[in-house]
N, C-alpha and C positions, 0 to 999 in steps of 0.2 A: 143111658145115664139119666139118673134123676138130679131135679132142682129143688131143693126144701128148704123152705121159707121159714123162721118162727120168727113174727112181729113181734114187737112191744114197745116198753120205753123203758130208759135207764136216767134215771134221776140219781142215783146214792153208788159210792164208788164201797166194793165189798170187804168186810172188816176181817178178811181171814187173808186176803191179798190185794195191790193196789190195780183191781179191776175193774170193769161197771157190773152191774148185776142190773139183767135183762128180766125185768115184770111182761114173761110173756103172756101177749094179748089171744093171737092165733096162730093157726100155721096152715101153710099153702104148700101141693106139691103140684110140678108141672114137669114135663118132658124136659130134659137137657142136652147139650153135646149135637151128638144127631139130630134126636126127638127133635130139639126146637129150631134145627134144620129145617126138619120136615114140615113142622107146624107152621113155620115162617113162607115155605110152597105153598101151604095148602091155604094159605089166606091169601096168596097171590094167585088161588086157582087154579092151581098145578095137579094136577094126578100125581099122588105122592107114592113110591114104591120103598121101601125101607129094608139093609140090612142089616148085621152085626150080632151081638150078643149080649144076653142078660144071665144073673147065676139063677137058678132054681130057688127062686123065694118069692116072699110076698112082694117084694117093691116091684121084681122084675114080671112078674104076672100080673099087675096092676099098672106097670107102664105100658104092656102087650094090649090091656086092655082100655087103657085110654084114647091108645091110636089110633086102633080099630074103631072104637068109638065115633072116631073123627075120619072114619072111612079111609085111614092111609094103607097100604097092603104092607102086611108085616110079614110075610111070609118067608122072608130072609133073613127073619129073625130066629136065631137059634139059643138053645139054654145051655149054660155051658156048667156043669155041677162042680167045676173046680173052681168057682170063683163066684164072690158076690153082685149081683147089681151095683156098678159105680154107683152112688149116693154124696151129693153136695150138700152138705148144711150151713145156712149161711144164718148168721142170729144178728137180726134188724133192729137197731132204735130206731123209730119211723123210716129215715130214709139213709140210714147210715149204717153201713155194716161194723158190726164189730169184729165180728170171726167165722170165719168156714172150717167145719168140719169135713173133709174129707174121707168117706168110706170106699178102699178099692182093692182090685190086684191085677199088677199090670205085666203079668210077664204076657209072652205071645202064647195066642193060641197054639192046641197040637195041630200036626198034620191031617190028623180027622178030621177034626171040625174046619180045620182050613179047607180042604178039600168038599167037605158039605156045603162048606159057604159058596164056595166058587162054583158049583153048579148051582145051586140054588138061586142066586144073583145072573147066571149064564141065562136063566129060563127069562129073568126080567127084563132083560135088556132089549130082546127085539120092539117092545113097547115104550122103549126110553127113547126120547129126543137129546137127554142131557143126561151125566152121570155125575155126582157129589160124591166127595172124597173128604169125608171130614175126620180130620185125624187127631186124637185126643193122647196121644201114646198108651192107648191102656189095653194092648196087646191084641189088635186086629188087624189096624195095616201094619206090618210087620213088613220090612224090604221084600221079603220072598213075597209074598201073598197079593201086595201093593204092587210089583211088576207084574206079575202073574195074570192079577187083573184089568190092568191098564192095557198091558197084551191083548185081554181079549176084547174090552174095548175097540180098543187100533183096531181087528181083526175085524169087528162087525161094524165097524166105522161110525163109532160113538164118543163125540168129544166128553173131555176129562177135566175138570177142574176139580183143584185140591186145596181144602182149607187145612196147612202144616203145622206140624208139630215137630222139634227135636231138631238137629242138628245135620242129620242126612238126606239134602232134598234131590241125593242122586236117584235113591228109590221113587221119586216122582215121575223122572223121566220119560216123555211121551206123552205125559198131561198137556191140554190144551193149555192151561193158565194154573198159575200159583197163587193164593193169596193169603200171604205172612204177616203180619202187622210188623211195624217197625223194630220193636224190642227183640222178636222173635228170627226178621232178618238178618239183625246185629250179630243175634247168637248165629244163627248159622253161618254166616260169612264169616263168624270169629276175629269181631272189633267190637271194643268198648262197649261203643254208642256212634249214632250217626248225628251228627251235628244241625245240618242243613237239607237241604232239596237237590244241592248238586253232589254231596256225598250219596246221599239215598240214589240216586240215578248211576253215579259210578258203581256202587256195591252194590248192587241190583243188576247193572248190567254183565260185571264178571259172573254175578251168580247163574245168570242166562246162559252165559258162554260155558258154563263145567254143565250146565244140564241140557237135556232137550225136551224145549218149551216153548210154548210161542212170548209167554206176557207173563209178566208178573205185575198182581195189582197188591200195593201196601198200602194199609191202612193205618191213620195216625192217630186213632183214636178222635179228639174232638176238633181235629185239625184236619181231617178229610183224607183224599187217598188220592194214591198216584197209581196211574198205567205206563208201563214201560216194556218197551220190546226192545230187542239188537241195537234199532236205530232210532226207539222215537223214546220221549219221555212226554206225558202231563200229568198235569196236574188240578186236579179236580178240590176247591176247599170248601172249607167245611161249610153246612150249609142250615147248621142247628142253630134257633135262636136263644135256648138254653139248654143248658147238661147236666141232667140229675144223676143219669147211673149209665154207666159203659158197659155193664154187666150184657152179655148176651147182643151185641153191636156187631160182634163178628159176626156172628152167624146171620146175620139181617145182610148185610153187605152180601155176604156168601150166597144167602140163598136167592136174593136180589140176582145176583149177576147170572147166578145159574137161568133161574126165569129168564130172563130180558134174553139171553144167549139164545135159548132152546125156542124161545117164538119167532127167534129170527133179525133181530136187530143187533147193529155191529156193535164192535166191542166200545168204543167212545160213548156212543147210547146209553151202554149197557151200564159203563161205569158213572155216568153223571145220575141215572136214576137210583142206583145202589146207593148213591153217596146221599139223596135225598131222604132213602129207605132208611140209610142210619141218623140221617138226624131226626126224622122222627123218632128212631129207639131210644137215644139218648135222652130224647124230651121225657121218657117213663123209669119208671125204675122196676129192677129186675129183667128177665130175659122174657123180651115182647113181641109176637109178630107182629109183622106192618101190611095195613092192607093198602091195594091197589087205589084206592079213594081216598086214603091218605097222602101217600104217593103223590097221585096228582095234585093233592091242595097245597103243599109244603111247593111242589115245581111251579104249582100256578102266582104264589104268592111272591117266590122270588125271581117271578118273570116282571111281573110289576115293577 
């Protein structure tokens, strides 16, 4: 998935509709979705392995080659000619979105390419400490493919954690941890909205009970994030001292926990540093990795 930026400013609302019209300055493209999964390891140090799919174009040959660039191993990456490179376009007044365009096609991959993927990803696992699971619904983890590989996972005893998408997190099953943001658990447990911290721990803890899993961590955006297993709940808040842009938060949290997991520090750890990981993101605008020097100055400051 790509991120594409065009900056500007909108001073004059447009005389053919009551819009702004954006005097673009520049534009910026950076890694999305995954990408800035990955991006977000590889500033925390990680040996980054990367799969999924791009269409046969220029965006998707140009995100192949930016990775690599950044030394992540793309080699589970595959082309897939029935479909375009995801593309996000978001058009910036300084620090203010006006609108995303979205370019995509989300059915599920064929059985081929499922199949290529799944060996391909098999080859990388014996060098994996950790697996990411980032699901965007734009037709890769698909239930079939998403068990299939969490199976093999389990098989060669490689924990799973999965950043969800959509409404079915029985295809998660056998992931080590989930991590939904709030809006996103509401929909799947199919309620309104969660009100509170003790509704979020009850509807969190049924949703445990229909899957198998060990934790689920939700994030509340600028309001910090909760851990919850069968039996425990906390709650970790929020820890930014200011919120420019949420944009790309999840995936800092995500790739936070994943790190902090795979060097070996428990889950509680894991999640008090992810929660610092995203206040630094929110302090920037647009999707940012956070490095491990950051990290520690945002924790050192509110040890004080």
């Amino acid at each position: 998935m790509v991120d594409h930026y065009i900056w500007g400013a909108a001073k004059r609302l447009s005389p053919e509709a009551p819009v702004p019209v954006l005097s673009a300055k520049n534009e910026t493209v950076t890694p999305g979705g995954a990408g800035n999964v990955a991006q977000n390891l590889l500033q925390l140090n990680a040996r980054v392995a990367i799969g999924g799919l791009v269409g046969n174009d220029d965006a998707g040959r140009a995100l192949v080659k930016q990775l690599d660039d950044e030394l992540i191993n793309t080699a589970g990456i595959l082309v897939d000619p029935g479909r375009p490179t995801t593309i996000k376009s978001r058009m910036m007044a300084g620090n203010h979105q006006l609108l995303r365009v979205d370019k995509e096609v989300t059915e599920n991959m064929n059985s081929a390419l499922e199949q290529q993927l799944l060996a391909g990803l098999e080859k990388e696992l014996e060098a994996a400490d950790m697996v990411l699971l980032s699901d965007y619904n734009k037709g890769v983890l698909s239930p079939s493919f998403t068990q299939k590989l969490i199976r093999l996972c389990t098989k060669k005893r490689k924990k799973v954690i999965v950043d969800p998408k959509g409404l079915y997190y029985e295809k998660y099953s056998g992931a080590y941890l989930i991590k939904p943001n709030k809006r996103e658990l509401a929909e799947a447990a199919v309620v309104e909205g969660i009100a509170n911290d003790k509704e979020l721990d009850a509807i969190a803890k049924k949703m445990l009970a229909k899957i198998k899993c060990n934790y689920l961590v939700v994030t509340k955006s600028e309001e910090g994030l909760d851990l919850i297993s069968k039996k425990e709940y906390h709650n970790f808040p929020v820890k930014a001292n200011e919120v420019f842009d949420v944009t790309g938060a999840g995936d800092t949290v995500f790739a936070s926990l994943g790190y902090f997991l795979a060097i070996g520090l428990d889950i509680k750890t894991a999640c008090e540093l992810a929660n610092y990981a995203a206040a630094v993101a929110v302090s920037k605008v647009g999707s940012v990795a956070v490095t491990i020097d950051e990290i520690a100055a945002i924790a050192a400051q509110n040890k004080k």
